[in-house]
C-alpha positions in Angstrom: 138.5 251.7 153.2 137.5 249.9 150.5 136.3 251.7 147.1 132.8 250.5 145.2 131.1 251.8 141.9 127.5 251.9 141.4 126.8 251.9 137.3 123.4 253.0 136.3 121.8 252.4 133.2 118.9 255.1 132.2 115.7 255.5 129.6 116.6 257.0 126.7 114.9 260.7 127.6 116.2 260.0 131.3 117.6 263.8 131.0 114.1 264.8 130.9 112.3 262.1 133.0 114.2 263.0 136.1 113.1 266.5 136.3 110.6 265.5 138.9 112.6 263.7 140.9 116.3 265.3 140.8 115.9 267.1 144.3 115.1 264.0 145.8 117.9 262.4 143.9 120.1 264.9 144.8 119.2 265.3 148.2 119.9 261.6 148.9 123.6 262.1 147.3 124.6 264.7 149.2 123.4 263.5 152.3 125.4 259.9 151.5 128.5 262.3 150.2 128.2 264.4 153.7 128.3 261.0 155.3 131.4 260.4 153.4 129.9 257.4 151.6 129.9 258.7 148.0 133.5 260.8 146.9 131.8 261.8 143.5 129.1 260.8 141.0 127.4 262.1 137.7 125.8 261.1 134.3 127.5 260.6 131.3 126.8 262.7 128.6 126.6 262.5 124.4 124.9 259.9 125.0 123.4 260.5 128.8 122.7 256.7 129.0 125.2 255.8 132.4 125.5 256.8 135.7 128.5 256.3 137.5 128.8 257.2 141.3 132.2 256.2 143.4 131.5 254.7 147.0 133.7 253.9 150.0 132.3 251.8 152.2 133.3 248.7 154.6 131.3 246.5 151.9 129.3 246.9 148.7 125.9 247.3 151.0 126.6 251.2 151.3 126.0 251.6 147.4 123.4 248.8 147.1 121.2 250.7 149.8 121.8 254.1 148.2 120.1 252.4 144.6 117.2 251.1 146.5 116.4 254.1 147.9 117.2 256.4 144.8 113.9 257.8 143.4 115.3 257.6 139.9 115.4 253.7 140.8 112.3 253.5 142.7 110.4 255.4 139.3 111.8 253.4 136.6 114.6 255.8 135.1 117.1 253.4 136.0 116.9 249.8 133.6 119.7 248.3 135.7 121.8 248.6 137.8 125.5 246.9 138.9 127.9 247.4 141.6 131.6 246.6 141.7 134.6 247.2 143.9 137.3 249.1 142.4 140.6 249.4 143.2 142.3 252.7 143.0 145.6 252.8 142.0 146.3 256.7 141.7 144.7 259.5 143.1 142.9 257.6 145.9 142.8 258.6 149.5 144.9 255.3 150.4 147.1 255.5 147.5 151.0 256.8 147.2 152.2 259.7 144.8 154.1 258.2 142.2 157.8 258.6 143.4 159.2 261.3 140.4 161.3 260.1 137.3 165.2 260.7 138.4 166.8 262.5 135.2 
């Protein structure tokens, strides 16, 4: 199954902003990473100005519906927002161990 990223661009005192709307936020993560939609996701830090969640899905749709529905999105602590397929080369699910240098 295909990997997506959802990028998130925040306010600058996003750290603070979310406060009232982390549970919520987090509640709709875990339920999506139960699902096995999301494999991991967090904020950036020095500076927290990007949010980067991983995604597998069929299609992009999967992350796209989770940012519509984020409250962060919904109350204005995301600016933008961009999803892209990525394709994992190590340490994916569908990937290969590297066959180990012969001495």
């Amino acid at each position: 199954m295909p990997y997506y990223v959802l990028f998130y661009d925040v306010v600058d005192d996003y750290v603070t902003r979310r406060a009232p709307f982390r549970q919520e936020h987090l509640k709709l993560a875990a339920d999506a990473h139960a699902r096995g939609e999301i494999v991991m996701g967090g904020a950036f830090a020095d500076p927290a100005n990007k949010v980067l969640i991983v995604f597998r899905g069929e299609d992009r749709s999967v992350a796209e519906s989770f940012a519509r529905k984020d409250p962060y999105v919904i109350n204005g602590l995301v600016t933008r927002w961009e999803v892209r397929p990525w394709t994992v080369v190590i340490g994916g699910a569908d990937t290969v161990p590297p066959a180990a240098p012969k001495p």
